[in-house]
C-alpha positions, 0 to 999 in steps of 0.5 A: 426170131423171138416170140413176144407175149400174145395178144387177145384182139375181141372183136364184138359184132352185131350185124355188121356189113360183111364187106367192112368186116372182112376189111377188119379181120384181114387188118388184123391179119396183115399185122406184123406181130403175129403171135395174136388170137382173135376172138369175134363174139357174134352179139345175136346176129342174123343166122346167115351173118353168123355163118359168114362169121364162122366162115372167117376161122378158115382165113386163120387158125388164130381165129375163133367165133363165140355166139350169145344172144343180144346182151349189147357191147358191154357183155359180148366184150366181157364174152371175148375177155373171159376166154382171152388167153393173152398177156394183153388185149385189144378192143376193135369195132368191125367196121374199123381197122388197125395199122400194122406195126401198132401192136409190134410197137406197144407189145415192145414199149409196154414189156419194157416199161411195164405198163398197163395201158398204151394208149395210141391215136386214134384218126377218124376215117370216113373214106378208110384211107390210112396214112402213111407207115413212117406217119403211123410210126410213134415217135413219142410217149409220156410214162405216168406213173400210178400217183399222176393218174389222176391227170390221165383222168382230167385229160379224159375228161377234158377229151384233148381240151387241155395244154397237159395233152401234150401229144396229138390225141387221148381218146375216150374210145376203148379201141387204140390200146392195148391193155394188159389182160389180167387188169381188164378181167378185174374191171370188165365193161358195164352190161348196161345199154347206156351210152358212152360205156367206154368212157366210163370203163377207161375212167373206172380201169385207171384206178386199177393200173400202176403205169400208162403211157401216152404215145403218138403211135397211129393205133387204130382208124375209126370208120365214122358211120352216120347211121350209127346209134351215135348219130340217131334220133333218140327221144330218151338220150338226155335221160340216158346220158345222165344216167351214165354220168351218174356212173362216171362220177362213181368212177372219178377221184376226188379234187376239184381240178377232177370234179371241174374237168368232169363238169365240163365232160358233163356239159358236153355230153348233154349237148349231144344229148340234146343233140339226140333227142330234140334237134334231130331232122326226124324231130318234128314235134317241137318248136325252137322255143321248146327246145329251148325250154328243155335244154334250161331244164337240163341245166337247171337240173338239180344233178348238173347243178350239184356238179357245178357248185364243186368247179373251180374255174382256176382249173380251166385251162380253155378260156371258152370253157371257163366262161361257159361254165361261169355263166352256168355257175352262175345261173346266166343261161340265155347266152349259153342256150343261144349259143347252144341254139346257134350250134345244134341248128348248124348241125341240123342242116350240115 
């Protein structure tokens, strides 16, 4: 049987719960291509976690465990990129797991198409049930070549909004693909502790790549955690958000079908920010009409308005996009703050 080229799989822990990290580990494990290395970075981790963690190497000789202090996300995936030895690397979170025929299936179609990103499905799993194999298998994938990123870029944006996504999913996430090594050492993740990181880097990455492909191949199943730092209480989340948006647009091509697309990716990370910060249940400090005030000055602020004097609405493809974003445009914001109102408070009570 002949060896394909090996692929890294890092593996950023921080505490996590032993149960669902084992869960992970064996996923990867179980994986039908076995020429892999897996490099866990222990983040700062309790001592008796870390152990645990040490514990694991003797599962699999394939397995390392690297320890730093706490320097987030960001800097314990740039740990486990410098030590990959890989001709490709993976990103998994360790309450999540990997179907076991994904790596055998984009090792093979990135060889023999040369690419640089595969990006696969990614299904959201609150109970860890996967689907089944012949549902995992791809059947499809789209080749984009270096001069048609920019639409890989928009569909990022627009986050599966778009009638250009043509398969089931593009996700934001880092986790799902698998990237060809020598392109990741030459981008690395922001070691700042700002939110949506992966976003930022899946955008910045693009330009560093030749060819991606786009397939319909299950990749990777996402535990959604309802006490992760996404769904927490966090007084500073709008400040935060801009902040790394600010980043993102650094990352961005330019064209005005890219700068609408980022508008939108704008509106709606804000939400969750707002979201974050004054509709929390653990924010008992401010009123309706409050909330109210702060979200106008979000979309009054001088940033997002800077944004939306650069949309072209002709480029929006979802009809409820281009009307919200019509309406910011042109400062009309009580039907888009109710609206905004109405959804939050949903979210409150679910």
């Amino acid at each position: 049987m002949m060896v394909g080229p090996k692929v890294s799989i890092v593996i950023p822990a921080y505490n996590p719960p032993m149960e669902l990290f084992r869960k992970c580990i064996n996923s990867l494990l179980c994986q039908d291509y076995e020429n892999t290395e897996m490099i866990i970075v222990d983040d700062g981790s309790a001592v008796s976690i870390g152990t645990e963690m040490d514990d694991l190497c003797q599962m699999d000789p394939r397995i390392t465990v690297l320890h730093q202090t706490n320097g987030g996300i960001g800097a314990a995936r740039n740990c486990g990129i410098s030590k990959a030895t890989g001709k490709y690397i993976c990103f998994v979170d360790t309450d999540d797991f990997v179907p076991a025929e994904w790596l055998t299936y984009a090792v093979k179609l990135s060889d023999r198409q040369d690419i640089d990103i595969c990006y696969g499905k990614v299904i959201m799993s609150a109970d860890g049930k996967s689907l089944s194999v012949e549902d995992e298998k791809g059947q499809d994938y789209i080749l984009y070549e270096q001069e048609h990123l920019k639409d890989v870029q928009k569909m990022l944006l627009l986050n599966n909004t778009s009638p250009l996504c043509r398969l089931p999913r593009l996700d934001f996430v880092s986790v799902g693909k698998l990237f060809r090594t020598e392109v990741v050492k030459n981008t690395l993740f922001t070691v700042e502790r700002v939110p949506i990181e992966d976003q930022e880097f899946n955008l910045r990455i693009l330009k560093r790549c030749k060819r991606v492909a786009l397939t319909d191949a299950v990749s990777y199943y996402y535990y959604e955690n309802p006490d992760s730092i996404t769904h927490r209480y966090r007084p500073d989340a709008v400040d935060s958000v801009r902040h790394a948006m600010e980043m993102m647009y650094e990352s961005l091509w330019g064209g005005r079908e890219i700068c609408t697309a980022f508008c939108y990716r704008y509106f709606v990370e804000m939400v969750n920010g707002v979201k974050l910060a004054y509709f929390s249940e653990k924010d008992s400090e401010h009123s309706n009409s409050e909330r109210l005030r702060m979200t106008r000055s979000v979309l009054k602020s001088p940033d997002f308005r800077k944004v939306l004097q650069n949309i072209d609405l002709n480029c929006c493809d979802q009809k409820s996009v281009k009307i919200k974003l019509w309406l910011l445009k042109h400062r009309i914001y009580l039907p888009v703050e109710l609206f905004w109102l109405a959804k939050m408070k949903k979210i409150e009570r679910s």
